[in-house]
C-alpha positions in Angstrom: 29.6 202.6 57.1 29.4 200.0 54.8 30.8 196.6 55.6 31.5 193.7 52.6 33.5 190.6 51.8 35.1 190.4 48.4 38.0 189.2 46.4 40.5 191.2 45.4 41.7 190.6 41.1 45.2 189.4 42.1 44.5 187.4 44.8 41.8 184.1 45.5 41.1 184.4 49.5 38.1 186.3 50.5 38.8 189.6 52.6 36.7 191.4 54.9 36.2 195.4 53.7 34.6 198.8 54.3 33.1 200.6 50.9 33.4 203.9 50.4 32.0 205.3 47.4 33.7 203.6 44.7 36.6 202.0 46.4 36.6 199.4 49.0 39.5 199.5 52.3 40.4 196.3 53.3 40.1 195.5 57.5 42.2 192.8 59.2 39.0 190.7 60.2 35.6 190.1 59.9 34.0 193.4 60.9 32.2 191.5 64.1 35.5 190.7 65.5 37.2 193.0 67.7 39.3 194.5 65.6 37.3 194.0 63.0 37.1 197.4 62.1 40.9 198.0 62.2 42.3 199.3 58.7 45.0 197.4 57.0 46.0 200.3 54.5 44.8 198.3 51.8 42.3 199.7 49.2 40.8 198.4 45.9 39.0 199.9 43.6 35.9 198.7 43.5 35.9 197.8 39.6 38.8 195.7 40.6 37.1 193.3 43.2 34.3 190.6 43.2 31.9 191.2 46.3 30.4 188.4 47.5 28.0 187.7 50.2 28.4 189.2 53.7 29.1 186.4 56.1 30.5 183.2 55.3 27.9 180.7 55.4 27.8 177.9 58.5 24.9 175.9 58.2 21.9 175.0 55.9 18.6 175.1 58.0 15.0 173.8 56.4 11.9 172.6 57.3 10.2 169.8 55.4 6.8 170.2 56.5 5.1 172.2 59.0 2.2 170.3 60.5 -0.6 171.7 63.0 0.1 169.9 66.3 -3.6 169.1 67.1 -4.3 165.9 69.0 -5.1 163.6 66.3 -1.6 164.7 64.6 0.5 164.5 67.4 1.2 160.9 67.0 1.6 160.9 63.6 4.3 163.3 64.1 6.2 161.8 66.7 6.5 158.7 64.3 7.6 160.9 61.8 10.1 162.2 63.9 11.2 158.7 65.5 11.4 157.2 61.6 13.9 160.6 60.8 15.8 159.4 63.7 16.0 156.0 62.7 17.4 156.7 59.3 20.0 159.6 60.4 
């Protein structure tokens, strides 16, 4: 079973969907939900929807440098951190 998000030609909100083969049957919610694998009755053909990416996405995470936390680098860190702080 293979879950997807797309959007169908004639309409602009994103849908939750299982794909099967070539066309795709649209579920009532996202496929983690509990009825998420609950059949609306929809189906698209799959030459008539955009697929997009899986999950919608909630947050941005990133790590600006990664520094080995050795004892002559743990204060230079910490007022690193404490300047980041500052400026938030």
């Amino acid at each position: 079973m293979k879950f997807c998000r797309f959007i169908a030609k004639d309409s602009s909100a994103p849908r939750f969907g299982i794909l099967h083969g070539d066309a795709v049957a649209e579920i009532g919610a996202p496929p983690w939900a509990a009825a998420g694998r609950d059949k609306t009755g929809k189906s698209f053909e799959l030459a008539n929807v955009k697929l997009l990416a899986p999950v919608v996405p909630s947050k941005l995470s990133a790590l600006a440098e990664t520094t080995r936390l050795t004892p002559p680098n743990w204060q230079r860190c910490s007022q690193r951190a404490a300047d980041i702080s500052e400026a938030a």
